[in-house]
MOPAC internal coordinates of N, CA, C and O (Angstrom, degrees):
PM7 1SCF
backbone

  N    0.0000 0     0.00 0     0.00 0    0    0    0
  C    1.4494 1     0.00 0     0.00 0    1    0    0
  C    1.5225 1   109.63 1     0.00 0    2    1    0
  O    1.2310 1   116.18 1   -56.23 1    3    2    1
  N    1.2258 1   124.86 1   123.77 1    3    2    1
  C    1.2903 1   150.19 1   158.00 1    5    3    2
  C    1.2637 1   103.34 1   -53.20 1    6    5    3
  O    1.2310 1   126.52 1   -67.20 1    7    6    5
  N    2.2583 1   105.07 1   112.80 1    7    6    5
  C    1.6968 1    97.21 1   165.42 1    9    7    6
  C    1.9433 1    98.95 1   -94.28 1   10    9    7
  O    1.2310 1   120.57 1   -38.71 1   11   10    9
  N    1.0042 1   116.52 1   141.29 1   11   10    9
  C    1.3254 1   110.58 1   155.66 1   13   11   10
  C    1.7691 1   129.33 1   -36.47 1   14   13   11
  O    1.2310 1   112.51 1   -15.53 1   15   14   13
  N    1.0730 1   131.74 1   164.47 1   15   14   13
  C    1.1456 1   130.55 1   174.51 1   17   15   14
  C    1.6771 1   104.03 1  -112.20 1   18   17   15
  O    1.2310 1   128.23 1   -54.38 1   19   18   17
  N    1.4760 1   101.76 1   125.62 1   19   18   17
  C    1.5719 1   103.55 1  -173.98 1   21   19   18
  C    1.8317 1    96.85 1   -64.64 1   22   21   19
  O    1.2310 1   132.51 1    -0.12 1   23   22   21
  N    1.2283 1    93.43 1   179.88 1   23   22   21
  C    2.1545 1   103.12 1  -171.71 1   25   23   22
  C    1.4154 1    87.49 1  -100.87 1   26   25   23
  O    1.2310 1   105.42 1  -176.67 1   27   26   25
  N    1.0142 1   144.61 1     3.33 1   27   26   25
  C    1.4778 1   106.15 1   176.10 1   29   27   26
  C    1.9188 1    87.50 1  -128.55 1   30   29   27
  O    1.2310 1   120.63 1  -132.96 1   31   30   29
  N    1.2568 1   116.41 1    47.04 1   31   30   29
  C    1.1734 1    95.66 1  -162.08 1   33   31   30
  C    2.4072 1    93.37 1  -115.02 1   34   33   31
  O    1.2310 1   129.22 1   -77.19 1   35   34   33
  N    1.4499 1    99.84 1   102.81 1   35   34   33
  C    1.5748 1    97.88 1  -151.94 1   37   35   34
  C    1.9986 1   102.21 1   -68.94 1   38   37   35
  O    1.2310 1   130.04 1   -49.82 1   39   38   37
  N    1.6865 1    98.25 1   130.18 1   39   38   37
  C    1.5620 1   117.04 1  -147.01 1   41   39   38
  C    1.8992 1    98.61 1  -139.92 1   42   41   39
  O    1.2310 1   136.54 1   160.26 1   43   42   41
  N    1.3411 1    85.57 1   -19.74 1   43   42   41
  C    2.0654 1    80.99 1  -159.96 1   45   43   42
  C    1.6175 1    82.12 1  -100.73 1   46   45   43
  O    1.2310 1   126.17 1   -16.76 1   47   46   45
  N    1.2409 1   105.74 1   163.24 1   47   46   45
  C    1.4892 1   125.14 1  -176.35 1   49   47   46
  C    1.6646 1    91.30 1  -122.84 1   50   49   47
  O    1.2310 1   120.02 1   -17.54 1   51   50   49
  N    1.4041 1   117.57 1   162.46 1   51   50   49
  C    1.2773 1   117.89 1  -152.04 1   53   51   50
  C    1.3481 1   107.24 1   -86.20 1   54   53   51
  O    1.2310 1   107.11 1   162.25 1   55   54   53
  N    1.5651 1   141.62 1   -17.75 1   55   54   53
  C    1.0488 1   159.12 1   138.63 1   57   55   54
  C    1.4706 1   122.65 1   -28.86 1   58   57   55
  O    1.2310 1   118.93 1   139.10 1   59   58   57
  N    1.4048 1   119.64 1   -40.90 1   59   58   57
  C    1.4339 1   131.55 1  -173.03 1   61   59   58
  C    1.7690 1    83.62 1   -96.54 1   62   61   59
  O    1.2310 1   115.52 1   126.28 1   63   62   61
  N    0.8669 1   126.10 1   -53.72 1   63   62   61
  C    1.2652 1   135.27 1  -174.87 1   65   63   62
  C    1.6029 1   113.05 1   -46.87 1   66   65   63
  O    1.2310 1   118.89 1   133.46 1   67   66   65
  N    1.4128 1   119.72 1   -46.54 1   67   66   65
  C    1.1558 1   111.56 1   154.44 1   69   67   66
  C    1.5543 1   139.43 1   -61.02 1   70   69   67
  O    1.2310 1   122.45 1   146.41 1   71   70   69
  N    1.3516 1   112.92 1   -33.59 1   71   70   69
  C    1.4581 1   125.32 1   154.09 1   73   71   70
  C    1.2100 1   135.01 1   -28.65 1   74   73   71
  O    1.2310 1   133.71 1   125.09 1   75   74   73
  N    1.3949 1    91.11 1   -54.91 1   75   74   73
  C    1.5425 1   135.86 1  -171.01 1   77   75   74
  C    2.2341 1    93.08 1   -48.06 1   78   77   75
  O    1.2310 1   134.22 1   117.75 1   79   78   77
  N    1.4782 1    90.11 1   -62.25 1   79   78   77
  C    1.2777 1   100.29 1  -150.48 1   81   79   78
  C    1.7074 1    98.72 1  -111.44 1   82   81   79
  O    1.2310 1   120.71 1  -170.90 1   83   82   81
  N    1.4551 1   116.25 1     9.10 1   83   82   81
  C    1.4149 1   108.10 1  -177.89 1   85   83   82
  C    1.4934 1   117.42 1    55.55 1   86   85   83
  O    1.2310 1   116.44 1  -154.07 1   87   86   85
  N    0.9890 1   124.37 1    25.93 1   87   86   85
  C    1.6111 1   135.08 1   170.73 1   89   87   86
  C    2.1327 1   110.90 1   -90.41 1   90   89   87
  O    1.2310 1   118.41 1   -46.32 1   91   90   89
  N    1.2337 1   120.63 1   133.68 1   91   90   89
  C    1.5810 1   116.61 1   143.33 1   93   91   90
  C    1.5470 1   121.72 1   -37.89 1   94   93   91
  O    1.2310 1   119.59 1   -63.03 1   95   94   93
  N    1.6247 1   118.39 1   116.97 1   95   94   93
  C    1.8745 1    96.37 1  -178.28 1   97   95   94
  C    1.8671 1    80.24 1   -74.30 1   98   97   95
  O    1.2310 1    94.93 1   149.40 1   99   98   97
  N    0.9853 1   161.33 1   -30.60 1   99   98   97
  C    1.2035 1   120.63 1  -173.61 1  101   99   98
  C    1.5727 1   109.22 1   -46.03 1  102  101   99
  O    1.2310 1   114.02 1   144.61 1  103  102  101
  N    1.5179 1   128.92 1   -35.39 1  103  102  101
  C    1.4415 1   118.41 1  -172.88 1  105  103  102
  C    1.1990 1   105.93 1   -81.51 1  106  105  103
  O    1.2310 1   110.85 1   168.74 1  107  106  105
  N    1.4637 1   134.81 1   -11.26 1  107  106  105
  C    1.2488 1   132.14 1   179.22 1  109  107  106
  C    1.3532 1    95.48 1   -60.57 1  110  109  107
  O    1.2310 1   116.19 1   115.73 1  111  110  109
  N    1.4625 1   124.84 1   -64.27 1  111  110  109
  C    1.3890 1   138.91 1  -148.18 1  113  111  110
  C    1.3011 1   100.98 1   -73.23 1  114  113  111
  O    1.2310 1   120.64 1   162.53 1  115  114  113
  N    1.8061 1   116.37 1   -17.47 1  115  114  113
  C    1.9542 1   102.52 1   179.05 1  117  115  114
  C    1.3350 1   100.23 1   -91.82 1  118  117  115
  O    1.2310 1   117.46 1   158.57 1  119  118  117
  N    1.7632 1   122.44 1   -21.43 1  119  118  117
  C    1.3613 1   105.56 1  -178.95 1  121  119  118
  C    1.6696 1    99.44 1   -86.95 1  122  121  119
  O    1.2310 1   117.15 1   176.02 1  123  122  121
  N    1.0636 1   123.02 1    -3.98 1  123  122  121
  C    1.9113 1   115.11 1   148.63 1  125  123  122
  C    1.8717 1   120.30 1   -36.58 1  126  125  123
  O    1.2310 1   141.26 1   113.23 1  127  126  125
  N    1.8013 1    76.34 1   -66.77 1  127  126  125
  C    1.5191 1    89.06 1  -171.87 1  129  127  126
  C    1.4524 1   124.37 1   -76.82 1  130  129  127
  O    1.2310 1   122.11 1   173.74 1  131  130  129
  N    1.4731 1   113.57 1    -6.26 1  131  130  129
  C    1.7422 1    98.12 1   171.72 1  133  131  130
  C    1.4986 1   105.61 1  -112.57 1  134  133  131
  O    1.2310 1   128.79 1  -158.62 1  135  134  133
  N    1.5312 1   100.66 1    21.38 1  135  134  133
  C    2.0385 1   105.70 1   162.93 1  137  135  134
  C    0.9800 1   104.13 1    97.60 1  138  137  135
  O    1.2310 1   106.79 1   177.57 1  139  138  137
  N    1.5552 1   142.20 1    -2.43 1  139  138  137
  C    1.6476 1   139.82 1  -164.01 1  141  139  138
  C    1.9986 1   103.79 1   -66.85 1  142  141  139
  O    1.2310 1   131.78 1   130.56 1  143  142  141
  N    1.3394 1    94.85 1   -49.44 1  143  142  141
  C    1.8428 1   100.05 1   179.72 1  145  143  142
  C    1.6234 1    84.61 1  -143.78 1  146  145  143
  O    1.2310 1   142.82 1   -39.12 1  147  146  145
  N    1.9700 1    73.27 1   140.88 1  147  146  145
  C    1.6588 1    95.79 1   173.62 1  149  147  146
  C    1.7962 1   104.16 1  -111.85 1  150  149  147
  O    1.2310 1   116.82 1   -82.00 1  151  150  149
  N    1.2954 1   123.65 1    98.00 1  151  150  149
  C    1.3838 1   106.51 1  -174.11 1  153  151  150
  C    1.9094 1    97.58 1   -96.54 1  154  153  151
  O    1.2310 1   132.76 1   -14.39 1  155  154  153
  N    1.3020 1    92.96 1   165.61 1  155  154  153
  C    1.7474 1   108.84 1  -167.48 1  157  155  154
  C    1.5529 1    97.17 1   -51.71 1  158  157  155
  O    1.2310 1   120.15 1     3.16 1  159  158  157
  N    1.3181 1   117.31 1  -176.84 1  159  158  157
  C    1.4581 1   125.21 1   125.64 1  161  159  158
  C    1.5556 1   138.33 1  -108.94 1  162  161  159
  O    1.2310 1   116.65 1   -15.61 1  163  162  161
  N    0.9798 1   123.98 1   164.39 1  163  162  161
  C    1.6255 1   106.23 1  -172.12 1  165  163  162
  C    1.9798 1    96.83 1  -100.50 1  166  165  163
  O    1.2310 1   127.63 1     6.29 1  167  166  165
  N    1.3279 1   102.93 1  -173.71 1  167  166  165
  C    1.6386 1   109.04 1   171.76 1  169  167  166
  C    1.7279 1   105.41 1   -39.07 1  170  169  167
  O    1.2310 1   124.43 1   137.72 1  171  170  169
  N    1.4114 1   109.11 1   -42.28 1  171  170  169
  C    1.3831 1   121.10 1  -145.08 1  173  171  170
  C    1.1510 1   118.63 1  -103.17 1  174  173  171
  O    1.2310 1   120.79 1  -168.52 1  175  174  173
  N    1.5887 1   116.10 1    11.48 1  175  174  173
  C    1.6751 1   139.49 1  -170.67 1  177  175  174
  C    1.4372 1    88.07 1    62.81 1  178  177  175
  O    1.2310 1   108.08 1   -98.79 1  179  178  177
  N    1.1242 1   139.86 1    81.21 1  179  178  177
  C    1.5477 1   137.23 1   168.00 1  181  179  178
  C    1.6267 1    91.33 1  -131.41 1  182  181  179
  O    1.2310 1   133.51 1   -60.08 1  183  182  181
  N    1.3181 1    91.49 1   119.92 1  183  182  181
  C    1.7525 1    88.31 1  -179.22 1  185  183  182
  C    1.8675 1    89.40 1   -80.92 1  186  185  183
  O    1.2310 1   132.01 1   -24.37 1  187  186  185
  N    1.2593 1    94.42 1   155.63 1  187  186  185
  C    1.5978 1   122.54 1   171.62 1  189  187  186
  C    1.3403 1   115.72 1  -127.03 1  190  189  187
  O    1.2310 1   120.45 1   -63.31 1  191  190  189
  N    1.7459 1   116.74 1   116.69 1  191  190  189
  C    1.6564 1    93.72 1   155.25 1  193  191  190
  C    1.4548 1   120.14 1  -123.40 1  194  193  191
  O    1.2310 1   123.73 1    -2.99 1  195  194  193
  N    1.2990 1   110.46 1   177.01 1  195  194  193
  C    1.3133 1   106.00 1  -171.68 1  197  195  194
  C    1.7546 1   107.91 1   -99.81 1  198  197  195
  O    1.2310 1   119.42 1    26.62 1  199  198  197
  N    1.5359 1   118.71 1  -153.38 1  199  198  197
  C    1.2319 1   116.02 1  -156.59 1  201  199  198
  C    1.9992 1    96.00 1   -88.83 1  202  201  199
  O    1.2310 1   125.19 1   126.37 1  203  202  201
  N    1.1425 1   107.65 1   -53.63 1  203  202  201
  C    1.5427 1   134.58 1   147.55 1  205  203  202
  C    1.7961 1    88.40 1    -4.82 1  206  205  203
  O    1.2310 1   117.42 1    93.06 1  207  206  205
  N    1.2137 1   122.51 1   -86.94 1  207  206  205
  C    1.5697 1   134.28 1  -156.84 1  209  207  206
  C    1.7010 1    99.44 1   -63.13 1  210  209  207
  O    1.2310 1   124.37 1   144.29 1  211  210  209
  N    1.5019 1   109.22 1   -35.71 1  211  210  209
  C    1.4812 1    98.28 1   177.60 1  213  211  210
  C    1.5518 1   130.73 1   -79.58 1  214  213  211
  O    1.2310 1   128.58 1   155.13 1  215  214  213
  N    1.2892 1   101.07 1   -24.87 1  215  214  213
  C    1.0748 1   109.64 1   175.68 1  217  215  214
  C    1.6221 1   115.02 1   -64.35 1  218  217  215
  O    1.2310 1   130.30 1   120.81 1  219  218  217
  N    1.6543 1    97.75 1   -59.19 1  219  218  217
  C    1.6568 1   107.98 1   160.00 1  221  219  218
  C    2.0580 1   114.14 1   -34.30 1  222  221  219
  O    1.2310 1   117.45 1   138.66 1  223  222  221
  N    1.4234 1   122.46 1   -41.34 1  223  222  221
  C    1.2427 1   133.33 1  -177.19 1  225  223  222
  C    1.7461 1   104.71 1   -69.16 1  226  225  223
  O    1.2310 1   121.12 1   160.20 1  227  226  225
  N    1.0898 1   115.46 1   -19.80 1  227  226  225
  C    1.2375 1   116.15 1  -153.08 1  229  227  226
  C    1.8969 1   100.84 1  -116.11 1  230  229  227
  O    1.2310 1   128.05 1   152.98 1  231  230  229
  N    1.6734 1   102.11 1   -27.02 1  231  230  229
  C    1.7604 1    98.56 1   154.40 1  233  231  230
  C    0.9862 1   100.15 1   -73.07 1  234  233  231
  O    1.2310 1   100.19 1   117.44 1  235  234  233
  N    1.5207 1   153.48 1   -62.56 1  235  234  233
  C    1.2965 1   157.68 1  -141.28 1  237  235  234
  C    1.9559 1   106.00 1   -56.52 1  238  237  235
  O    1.2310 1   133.31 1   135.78 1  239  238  237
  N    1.7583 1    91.88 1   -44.22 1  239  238  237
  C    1.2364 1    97.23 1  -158.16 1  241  239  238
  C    2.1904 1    89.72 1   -83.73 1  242  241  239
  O    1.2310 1   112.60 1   155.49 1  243  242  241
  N    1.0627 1   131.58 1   -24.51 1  243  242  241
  C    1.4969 1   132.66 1  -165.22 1  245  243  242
  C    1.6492 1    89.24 1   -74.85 1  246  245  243
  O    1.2310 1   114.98 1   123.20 1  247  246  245
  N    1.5141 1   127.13 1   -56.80 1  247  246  245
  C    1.3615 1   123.57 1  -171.33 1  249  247  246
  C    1.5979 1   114.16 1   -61.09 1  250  249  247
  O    1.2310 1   121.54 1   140.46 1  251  250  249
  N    1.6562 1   114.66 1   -39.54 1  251  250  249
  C    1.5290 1   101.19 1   166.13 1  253  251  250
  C    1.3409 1   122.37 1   -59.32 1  254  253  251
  O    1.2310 1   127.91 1   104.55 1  255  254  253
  N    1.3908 1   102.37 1   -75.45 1  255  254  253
  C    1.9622 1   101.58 1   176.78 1  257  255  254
  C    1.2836 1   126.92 1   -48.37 1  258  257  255
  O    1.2310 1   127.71 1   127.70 1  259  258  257
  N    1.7911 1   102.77 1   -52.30 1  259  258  257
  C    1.5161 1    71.06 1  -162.25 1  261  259  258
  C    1.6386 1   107.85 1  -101.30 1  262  261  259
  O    1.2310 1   118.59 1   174.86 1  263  262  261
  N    1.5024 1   120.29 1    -5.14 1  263  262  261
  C    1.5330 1   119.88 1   154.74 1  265  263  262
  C    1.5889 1   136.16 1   -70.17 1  266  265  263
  O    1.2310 1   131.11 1   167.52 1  267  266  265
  N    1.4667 1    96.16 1   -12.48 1  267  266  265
  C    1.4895 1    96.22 1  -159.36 1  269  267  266
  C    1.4496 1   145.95 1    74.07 1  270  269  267
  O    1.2310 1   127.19 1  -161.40 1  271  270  269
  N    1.5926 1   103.76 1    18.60 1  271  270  269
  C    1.2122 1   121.09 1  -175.16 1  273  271  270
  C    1.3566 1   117.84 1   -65.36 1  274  273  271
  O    1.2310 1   109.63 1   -24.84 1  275  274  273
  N    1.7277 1   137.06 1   155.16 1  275  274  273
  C    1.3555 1   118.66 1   155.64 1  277  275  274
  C    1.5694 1   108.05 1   -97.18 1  278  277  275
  O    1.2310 1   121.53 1   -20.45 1  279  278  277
  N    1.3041 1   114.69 1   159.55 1  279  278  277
  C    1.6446 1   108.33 1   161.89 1  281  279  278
  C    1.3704 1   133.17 1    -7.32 1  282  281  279
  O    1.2310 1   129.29 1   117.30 1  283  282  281
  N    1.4573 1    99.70 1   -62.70 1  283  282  281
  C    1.3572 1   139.21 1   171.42 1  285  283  282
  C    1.2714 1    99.84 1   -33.50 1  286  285  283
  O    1.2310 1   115.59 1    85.46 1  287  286  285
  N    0.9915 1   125.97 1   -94.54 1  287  286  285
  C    1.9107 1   142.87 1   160.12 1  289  287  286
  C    1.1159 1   119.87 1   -22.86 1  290  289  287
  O    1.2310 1   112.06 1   142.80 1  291  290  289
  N    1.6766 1   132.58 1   -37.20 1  291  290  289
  C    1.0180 1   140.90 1  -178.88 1  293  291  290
  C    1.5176 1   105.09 1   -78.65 1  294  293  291
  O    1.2310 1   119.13 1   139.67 1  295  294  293
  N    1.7197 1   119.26 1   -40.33 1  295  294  293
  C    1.4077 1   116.31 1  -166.27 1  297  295  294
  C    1.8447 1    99.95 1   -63.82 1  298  297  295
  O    1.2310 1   125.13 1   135.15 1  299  298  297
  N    1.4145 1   107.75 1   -44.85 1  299  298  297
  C    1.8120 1   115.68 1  -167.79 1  301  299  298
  C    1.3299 1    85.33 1   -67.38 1  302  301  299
  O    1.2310 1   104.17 1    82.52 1  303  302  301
  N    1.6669 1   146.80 1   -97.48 1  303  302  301
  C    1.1393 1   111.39 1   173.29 1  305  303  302
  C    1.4398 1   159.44 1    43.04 1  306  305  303
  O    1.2310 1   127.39 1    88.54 1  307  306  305
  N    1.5500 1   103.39 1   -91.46 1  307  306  305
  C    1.3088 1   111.92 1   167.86 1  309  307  306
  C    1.5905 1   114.72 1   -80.01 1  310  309  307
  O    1.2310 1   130.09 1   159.90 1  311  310  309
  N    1.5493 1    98.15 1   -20.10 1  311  310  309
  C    1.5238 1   103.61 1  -175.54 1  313  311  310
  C    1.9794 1   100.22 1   -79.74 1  314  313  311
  O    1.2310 1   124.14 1   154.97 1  315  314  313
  N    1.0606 1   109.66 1   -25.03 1  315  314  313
  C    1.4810 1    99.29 1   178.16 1  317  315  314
  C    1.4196 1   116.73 1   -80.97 1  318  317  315
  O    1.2310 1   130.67 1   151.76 1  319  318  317
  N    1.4867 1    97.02 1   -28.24 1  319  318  317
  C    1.7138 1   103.22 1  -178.18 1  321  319  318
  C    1.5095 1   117.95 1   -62.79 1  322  321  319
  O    1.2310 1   125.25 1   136.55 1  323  322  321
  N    1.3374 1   107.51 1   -43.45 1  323  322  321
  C    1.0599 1   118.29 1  -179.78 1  325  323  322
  C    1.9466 1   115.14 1   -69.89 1  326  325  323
  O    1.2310 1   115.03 1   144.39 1  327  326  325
  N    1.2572 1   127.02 1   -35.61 1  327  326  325
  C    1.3064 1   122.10 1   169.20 1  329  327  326
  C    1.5561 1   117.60 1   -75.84 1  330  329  327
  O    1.2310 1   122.29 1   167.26 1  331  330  329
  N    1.8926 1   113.22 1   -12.74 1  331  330  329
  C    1.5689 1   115.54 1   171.76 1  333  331  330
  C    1.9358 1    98.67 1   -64.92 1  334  333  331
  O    1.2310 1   129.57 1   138.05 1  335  334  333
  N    1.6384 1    99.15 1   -41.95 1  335  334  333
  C    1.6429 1    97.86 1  -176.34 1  337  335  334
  C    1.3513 1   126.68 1   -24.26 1  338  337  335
  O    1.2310 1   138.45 1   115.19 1  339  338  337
  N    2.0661 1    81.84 1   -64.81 1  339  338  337
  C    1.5631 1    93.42 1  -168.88 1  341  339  338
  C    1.3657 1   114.72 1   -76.61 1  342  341  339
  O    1.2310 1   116.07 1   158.99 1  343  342  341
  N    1.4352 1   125.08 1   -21.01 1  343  342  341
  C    1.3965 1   112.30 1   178.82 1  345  343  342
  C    1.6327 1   109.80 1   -71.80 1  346  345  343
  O    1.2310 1   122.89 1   165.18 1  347  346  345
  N    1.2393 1   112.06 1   -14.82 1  347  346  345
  C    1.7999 1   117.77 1   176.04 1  349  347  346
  C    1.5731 1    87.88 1   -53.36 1  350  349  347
  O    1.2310 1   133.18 1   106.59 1  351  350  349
  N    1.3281 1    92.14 1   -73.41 1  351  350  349
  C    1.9619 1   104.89 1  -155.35 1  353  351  350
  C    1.2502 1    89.93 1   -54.49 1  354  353  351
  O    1.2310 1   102.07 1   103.06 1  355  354  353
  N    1.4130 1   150.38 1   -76.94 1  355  354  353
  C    1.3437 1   133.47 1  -172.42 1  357  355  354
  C    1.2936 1   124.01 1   -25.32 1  358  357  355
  O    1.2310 1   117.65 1   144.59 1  359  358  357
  N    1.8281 1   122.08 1   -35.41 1  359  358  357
  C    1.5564 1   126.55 1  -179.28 1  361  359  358
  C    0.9690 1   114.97 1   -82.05 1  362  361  359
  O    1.2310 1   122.53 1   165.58 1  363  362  361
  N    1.3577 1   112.75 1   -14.42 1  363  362  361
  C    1.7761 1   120.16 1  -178.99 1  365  363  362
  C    1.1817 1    96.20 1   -79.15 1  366  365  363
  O    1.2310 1   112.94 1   128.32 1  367  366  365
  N    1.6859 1   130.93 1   -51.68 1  367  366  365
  C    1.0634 1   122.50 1  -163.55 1  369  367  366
  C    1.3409 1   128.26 1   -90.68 1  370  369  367
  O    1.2310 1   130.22 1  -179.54 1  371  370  369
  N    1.4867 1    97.89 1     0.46 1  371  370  369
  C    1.8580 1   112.00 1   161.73 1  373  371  370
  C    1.8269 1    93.90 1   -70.57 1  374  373  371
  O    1.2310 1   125.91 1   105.49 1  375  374  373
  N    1.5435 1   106.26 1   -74.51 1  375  374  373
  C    1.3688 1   112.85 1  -175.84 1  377  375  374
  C    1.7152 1   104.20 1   -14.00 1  378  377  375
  O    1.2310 1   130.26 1    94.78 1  379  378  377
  N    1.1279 1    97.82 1   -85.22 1  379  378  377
  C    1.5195 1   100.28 1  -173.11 1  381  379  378
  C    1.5283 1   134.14 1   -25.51 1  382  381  379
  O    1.2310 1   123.78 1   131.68 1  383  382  381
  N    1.7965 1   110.35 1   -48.32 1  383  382  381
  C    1.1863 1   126.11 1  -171.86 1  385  383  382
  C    1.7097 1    80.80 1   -66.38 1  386  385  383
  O    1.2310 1   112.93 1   110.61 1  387  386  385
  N    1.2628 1   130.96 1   -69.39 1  387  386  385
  C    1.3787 1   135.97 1  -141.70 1  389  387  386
  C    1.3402 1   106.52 1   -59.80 1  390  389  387
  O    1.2310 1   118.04 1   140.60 1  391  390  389
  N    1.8622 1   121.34 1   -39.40 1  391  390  389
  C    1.3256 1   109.44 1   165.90 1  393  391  390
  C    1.5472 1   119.61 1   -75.04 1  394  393  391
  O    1.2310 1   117.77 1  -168.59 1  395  394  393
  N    1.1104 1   121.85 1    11.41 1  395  394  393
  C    1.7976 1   117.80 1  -175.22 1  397  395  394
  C    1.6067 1    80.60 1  -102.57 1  398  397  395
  O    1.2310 1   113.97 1   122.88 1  399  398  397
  N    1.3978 1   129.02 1   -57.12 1  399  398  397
  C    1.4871 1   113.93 1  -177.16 1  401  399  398
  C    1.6106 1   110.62 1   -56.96 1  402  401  399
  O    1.2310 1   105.30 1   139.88 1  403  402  401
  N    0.9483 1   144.82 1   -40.12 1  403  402  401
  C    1.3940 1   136.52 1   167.97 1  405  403  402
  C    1.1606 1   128.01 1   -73.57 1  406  405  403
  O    1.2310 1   116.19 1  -171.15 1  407  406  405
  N    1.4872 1   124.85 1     8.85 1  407  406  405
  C    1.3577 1   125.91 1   177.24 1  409  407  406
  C    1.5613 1    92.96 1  -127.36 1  410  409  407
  O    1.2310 1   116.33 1   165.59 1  411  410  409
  N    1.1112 1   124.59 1   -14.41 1  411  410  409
  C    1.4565 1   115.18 1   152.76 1  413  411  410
  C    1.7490 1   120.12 1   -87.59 1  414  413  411
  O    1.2310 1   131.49 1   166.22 1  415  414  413
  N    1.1391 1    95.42 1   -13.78 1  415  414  413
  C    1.9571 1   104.28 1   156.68 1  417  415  414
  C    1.7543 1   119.24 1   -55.72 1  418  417  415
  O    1.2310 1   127.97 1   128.82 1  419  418  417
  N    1.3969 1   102.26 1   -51.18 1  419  418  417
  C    1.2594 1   104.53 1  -154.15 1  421  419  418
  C    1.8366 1    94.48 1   -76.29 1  422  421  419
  O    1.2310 1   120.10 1   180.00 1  423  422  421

């Protein structure tokens, strides 16, 4: 039996990783260095990423090409996307409390 591989669980080596997403790993390694994706390291300084990081590689890479984004744009972006997330999951998890208090109302 096949366990799945969780998404953030870091598996790709930076080579497959470029494949993956049709990117230069030299550009992998500059969107390393100005903070865009943080992939693991292994024992052996082998960066690793997981499915989580490619996917992230693969918005990164749709807003440059085919939007025209700069870095710049891409970092606010992902940085907004990511705080729309959590305020989702936060409303869900108001939602929730608020219907358990109203169904323990009635």
């Amino acid at each position: 039996m096949h366990e799945a591989i969780p998404p953030d669980e870091p598996c790709y080596t930076i080579g497959v990783v470029a494949r993956m997403v049709d990117l230069h790993p030299q550009t992998l390694r500059n969107y390393e260095q100005i903070g865009l994706v943080v992939p693991r390291r292994s024992e052996g300084n082998i960066r690793l990423y997981s499915q989580v990081e490619v996917e992230r590689l693969r918005k990164i890479s749709r807003l440059t090409q085919e939007l025209g984004v700069n870095l710049a744009g891409v970092e606010v972006i992902l940085h907004m996307t990511e705080q729309i997330e959590t305020l989702q999951f936060q409303i869900g998890t108001l939602r929730r409390k608020l219907d358990a208090f109203e169904d323990e109302q009635s």
